[in-house]
C-alpha positions as CSV (number, residue, x, y, z in Angstrom):
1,X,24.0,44.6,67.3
2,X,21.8,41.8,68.5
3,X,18.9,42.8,67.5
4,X,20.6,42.8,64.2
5,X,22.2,39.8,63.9
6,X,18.7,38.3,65.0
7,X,17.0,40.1,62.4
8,X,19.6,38.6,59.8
9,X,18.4,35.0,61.6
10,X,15.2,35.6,61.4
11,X,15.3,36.5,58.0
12,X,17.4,33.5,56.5
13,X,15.1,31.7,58.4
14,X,12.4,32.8,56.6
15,X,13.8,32.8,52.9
16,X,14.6,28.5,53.7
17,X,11.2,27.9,54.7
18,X,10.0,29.6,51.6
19,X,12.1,27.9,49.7
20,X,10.9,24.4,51.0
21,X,7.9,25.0,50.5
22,X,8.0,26.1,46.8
23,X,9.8,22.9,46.2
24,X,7.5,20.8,47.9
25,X,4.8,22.7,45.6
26,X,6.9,21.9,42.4
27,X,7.2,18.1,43.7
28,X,3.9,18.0,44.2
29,X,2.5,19.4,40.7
30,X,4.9,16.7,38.7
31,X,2.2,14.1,40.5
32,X,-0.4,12.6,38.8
33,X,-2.5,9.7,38.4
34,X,-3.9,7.9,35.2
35,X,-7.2,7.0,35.7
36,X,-7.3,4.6,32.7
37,X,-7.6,1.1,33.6
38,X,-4.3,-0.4,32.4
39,X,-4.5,-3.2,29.9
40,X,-4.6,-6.8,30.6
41,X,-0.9,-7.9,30.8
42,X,0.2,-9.8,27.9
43,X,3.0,-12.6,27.4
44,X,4.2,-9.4,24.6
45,X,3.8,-6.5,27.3
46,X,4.1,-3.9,24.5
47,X,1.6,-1.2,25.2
48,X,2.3,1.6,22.1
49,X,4.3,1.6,18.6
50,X,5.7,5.0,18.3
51,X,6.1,5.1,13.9
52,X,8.4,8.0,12.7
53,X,9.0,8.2,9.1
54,X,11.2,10.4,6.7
55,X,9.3,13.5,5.7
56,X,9.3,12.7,2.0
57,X,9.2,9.5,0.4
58,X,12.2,8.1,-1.3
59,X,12.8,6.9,-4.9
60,X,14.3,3.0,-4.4
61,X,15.1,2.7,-8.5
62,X,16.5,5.0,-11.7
63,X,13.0,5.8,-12.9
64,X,11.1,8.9,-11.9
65,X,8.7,8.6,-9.0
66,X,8.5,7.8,-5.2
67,X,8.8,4.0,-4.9
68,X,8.5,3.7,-1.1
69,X,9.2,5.1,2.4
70,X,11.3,4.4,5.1
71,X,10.4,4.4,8.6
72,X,11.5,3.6,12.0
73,X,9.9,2.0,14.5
74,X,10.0,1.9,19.1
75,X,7.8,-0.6,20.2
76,X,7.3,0.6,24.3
77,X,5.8,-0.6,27.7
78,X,4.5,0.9,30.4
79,X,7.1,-1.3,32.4
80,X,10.1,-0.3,30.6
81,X,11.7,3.4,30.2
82,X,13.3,2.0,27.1
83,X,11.8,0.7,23.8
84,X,11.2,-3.0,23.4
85,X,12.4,-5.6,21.0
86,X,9.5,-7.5,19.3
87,X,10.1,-11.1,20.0
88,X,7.2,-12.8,19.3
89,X,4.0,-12.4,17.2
90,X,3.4,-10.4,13.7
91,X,4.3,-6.6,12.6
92,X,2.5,-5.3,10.1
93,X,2.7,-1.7,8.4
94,X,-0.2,-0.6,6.6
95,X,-0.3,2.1,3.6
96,X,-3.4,4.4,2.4
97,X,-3.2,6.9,-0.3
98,X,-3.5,10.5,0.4
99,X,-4.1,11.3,3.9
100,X,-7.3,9.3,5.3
101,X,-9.3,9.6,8.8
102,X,-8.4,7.5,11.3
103,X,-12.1,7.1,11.8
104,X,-13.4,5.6,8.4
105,X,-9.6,4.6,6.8
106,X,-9.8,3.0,3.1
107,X,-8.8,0.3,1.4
108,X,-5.0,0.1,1.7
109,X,-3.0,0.8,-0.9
110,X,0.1,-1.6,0.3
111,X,0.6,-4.1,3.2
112,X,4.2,-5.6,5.1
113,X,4.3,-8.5,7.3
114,X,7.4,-9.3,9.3
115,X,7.9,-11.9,11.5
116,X,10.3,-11.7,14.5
117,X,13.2,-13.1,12.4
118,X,12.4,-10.8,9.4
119,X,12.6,-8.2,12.0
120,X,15.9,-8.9,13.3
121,X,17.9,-8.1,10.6
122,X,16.5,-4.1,10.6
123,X,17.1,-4.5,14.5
124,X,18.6,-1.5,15.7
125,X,19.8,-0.3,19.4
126,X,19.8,3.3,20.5
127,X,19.7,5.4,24.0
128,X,16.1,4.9,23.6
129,X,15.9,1.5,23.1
130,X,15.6,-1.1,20.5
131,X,14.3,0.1,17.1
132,X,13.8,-1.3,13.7
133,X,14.7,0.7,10.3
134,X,12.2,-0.3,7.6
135,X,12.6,0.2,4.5
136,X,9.1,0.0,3.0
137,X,9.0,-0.4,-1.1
138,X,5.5,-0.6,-3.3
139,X,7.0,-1.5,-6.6
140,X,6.1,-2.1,-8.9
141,X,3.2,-0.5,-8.5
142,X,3.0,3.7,-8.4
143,X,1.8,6.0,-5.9
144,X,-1.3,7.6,-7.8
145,X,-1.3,10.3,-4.7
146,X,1.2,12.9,-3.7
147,X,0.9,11.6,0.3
148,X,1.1,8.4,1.8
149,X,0.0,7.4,5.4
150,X,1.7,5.0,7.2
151,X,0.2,2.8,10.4
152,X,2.0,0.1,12.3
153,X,-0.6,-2.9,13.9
154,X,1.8,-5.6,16.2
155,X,0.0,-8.6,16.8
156,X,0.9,-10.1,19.3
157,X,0.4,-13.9,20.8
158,X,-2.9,-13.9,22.2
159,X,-3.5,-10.5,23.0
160,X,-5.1,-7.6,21.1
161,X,-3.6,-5.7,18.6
162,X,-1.5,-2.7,19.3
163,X,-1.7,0.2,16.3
164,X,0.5,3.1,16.1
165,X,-0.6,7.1,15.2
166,X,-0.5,7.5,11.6
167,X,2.6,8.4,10.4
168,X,1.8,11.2,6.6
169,X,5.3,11.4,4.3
170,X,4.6,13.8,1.1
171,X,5.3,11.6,-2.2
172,X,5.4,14.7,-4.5
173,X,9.2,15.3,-4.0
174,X,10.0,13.4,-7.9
């Protein structure tokens, strides 16, 4: 019965140290490190503009046609788990026609500029952070394309610009 209950002991004792170290092996597989140099800290301290936009583009008047896009926007940090309000410096939100290369981009079709204050009224807050709803109209002109691309550039005070991934919303819905 000793022999047993030892073999039991043994066993158990086994199974935990087995255990431990799978989950030291799991902790230590979560662990990396970025070798990027980190960017020179700003007054700003936003370090990426994450751009999502409906899928389609939306029609803003009676008449036929897509007439803008509406977008929303998470300025982030690398110090911050939660998105950042944009306090100081310019916003701007860039359109091209059809979808373009991020490498060679064209003229653009349509420009926004908001200031801070312009910004505060599309101010939203979420689990994630502060965001900003934007809706983005290119009247009266008309969308010869059936895509538009969308990129978000925030310049801030004395610090290079920060440009999000290009955002593509189809047009050809109307």
């Amino acid at each position: 019965m000793i022999s047993i209950q030892f073999g039991i002991h043994n066993g158990l004792r086994r199974a935990a140290g087995a255990c431990a170290a799978c989950l030291l092996a799991v902790a230590l597989c979560g662990c990396v490190t970025n070798s990027k140099t980190p960017r020179a800290a700003s007054s700003s301290a936003i370090d990426e503009l994450n751009l999502l936009g409906l899928p389609v583009a939306v029609n803003l008047d009676r008449r036929p046609g897509a007439d803008g896009v509406v977008v929303k926007l998470f300025a982030t940090s690398r110090s911050s788990p939660r998105a950042m309000p944009l306090r100081s410096g310019t916003l701007e939100l860039i359109a091209y026609e059809g979808t373009p290369s991020p490498a060679a981009l064209p003229m653009p079709f349509h420009r926004w500029t908001f200031t801070p204050a312009e910004l505060a009224h599309n101010e939203f807050t979420t689990v994630l952070g502060t965001g900003y709803r934007l809706v983005l109209s290119w009247m009266p002109r008309s969308l010869p394309s059936d895509r538009v691309t969308i990129i978000a550039r925030y310049h801030p005070h004395k610090a290079e610009p920060v440009t999000s991934a290009p955002s593509s919303i189809t047009a050809s819905a109307y």
